[in-house]
N, C-alpha and C positions, 0 to 999 in steps of 0.2 A: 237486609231485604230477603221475603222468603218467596218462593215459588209457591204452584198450588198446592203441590204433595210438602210444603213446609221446609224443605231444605232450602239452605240457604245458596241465595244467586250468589255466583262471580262472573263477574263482569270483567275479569283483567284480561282472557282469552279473546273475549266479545268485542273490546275496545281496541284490538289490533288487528281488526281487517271491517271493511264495510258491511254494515249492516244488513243490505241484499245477498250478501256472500254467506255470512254467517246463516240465514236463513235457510239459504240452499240448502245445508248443511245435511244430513243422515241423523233421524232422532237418537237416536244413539251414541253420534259422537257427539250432536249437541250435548245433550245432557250429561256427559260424561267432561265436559270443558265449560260446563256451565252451571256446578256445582260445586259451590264451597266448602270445603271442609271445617267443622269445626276445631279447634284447639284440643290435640290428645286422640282424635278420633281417625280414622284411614279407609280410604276405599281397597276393596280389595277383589281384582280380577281372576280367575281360570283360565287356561286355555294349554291350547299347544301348539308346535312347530310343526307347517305346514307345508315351507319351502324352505328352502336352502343353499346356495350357489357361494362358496368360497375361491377365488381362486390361489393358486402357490402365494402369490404373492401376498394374497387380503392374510390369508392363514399367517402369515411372514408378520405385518401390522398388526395383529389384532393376538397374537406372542408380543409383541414392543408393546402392546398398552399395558401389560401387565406389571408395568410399572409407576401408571397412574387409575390403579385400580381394576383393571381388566374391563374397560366399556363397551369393548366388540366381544359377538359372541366367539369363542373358542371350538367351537366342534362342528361338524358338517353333517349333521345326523337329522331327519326329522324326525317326530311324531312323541318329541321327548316335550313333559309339560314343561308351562311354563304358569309361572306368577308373580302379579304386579300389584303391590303394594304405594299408594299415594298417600301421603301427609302433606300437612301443613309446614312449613318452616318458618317460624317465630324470628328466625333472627336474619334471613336470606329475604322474607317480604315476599314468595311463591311456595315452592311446594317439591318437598323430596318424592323421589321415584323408585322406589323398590325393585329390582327385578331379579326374579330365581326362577330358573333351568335347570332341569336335572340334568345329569348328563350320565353317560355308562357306566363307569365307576366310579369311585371318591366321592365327596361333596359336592353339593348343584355348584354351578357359576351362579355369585351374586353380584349384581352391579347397581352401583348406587350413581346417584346424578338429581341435580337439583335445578331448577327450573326459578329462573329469578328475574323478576319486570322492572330490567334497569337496560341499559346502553343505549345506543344509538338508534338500536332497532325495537326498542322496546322490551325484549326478551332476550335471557342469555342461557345458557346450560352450562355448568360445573361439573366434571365429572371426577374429581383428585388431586391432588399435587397441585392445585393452584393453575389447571389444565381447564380450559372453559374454550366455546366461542360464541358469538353473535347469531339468534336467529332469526330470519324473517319468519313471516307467517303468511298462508295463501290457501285459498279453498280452490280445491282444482275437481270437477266433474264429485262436486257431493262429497268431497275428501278434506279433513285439515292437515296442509301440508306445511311441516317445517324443516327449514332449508339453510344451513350454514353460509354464513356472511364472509365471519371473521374466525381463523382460531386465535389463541390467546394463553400466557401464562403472566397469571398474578405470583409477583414475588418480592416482596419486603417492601409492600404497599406501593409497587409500581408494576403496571401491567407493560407487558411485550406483545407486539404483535406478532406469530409467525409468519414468515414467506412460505410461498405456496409451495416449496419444495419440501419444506419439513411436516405437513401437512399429510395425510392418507387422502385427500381427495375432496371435491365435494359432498357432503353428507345430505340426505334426505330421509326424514321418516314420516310418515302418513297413516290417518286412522280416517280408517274408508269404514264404512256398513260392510257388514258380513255377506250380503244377499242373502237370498229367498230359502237357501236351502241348507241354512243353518240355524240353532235355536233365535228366537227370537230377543231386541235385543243385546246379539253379540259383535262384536267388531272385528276389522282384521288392520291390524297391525305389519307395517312394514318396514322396514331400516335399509337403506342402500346408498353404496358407498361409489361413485365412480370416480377414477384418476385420471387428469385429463390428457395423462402418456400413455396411460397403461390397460386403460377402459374401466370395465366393473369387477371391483375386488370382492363386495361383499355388496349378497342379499337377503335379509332373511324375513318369512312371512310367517303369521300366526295368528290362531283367531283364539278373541279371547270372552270370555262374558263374565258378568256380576258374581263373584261368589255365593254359595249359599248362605244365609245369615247361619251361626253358628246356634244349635237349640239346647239350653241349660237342661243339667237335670232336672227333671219333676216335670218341666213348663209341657203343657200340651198343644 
């Protein structure tokens, strides 16, 4: 199915929250959760780090993940870019997630995570080691918000569920419209983590927008 500019619709975003809701949506993140990729091909965002709030303790977790990949961001810095790479996953049934950070010294943080429309809730994220959880989905004030269920580890074809102690907390990330006073367009992305002993570990905000297409030599 193609839209009017001829990319191809996905409908799997569209089909887990009401139709009025999705509407509401911000053209922007519509179109950005409402766009198919095809096979081999990736979307690919810009942006940077706008906010940041670690506390002792998130900085504490988000060191422990670096042993299913590093999924939290690592450093407390803004205004460091950032880029998000989106494919297709052929064998997962959604769509891998790219994301590179620079950071001050050494090599960016890169964090990988896969977005796949199966469980209970419809939707799950993978981010390593067999480390996944369950997400809901919910448009809240023109934003699409997804919100951890379940966490979970896949291991020798039977999943675990974790209790909520071994857990960092309830997770939420949201991609709201940028407002007025950014290019147009652009989104702002957000990731926030609260425990519900210890409050908010981790927040991190960033706006980000469509890549330039890249221009071969010669072409004008």
């Amino acid at each position: 199915m193609l839209d009017v500019a001829g990319d191809l619709l996905d409908l799997r975003f569209r089909a887990l929250i009401p139709e009025r809701d999705w509407a509401s949506l911000s053209p922007a993140v519509r179109h950005r959760f409402g766009k198919r990729l095809p096979q081999g091909a990736s979307a690919v965002y810009v942006g940077h780090i706008v906010g940041m709030h670690v506390s002792r303790l998130g900085w504490l977790v988000a060191q422990a993940t670096r042993l299913v990949g590093s999924p939290l961001p690592l450093e407390r810095e803004t205004g460091r870019a950032g880029v998000v790479t989106v494919t297709e996953d052929p064998d997962g049934g959604g769509q891998i997630w790219t994301r590179l950070y620079a950071r001050a010294s050494g090599f960016p943080q890169v964090i990988h995570s896969a977005k796949r429309f199966a469980g209970p809730t419809g939707l799950e994220e993978h981010v390593g080691a067999g480390v996944g959880m369950t997400l809901t989905v919910a448009v809240v004030d023109r934003a699409l918000v997804f919100r951890s269920h379940r966490y979970f580890v896949d291991c020798l074809g039977r999943r675990l569920h974790l209790p909520g102690w071994l857990t960092p907390g309830a997770l939420t990330v949201t991609h709201a419209g940028a407002g007025t006073d950014v290019t147009a367009g652009a989104f702002r992305f957000i990731l926030d983590i609260e425990h519900p002993w210890f409050g908010r570990l981790i927040r991190q905000e960033a706006i980000f927008q469509d890549a330039e297409p890249a221009v071969q030599d010669g072409a004008t």
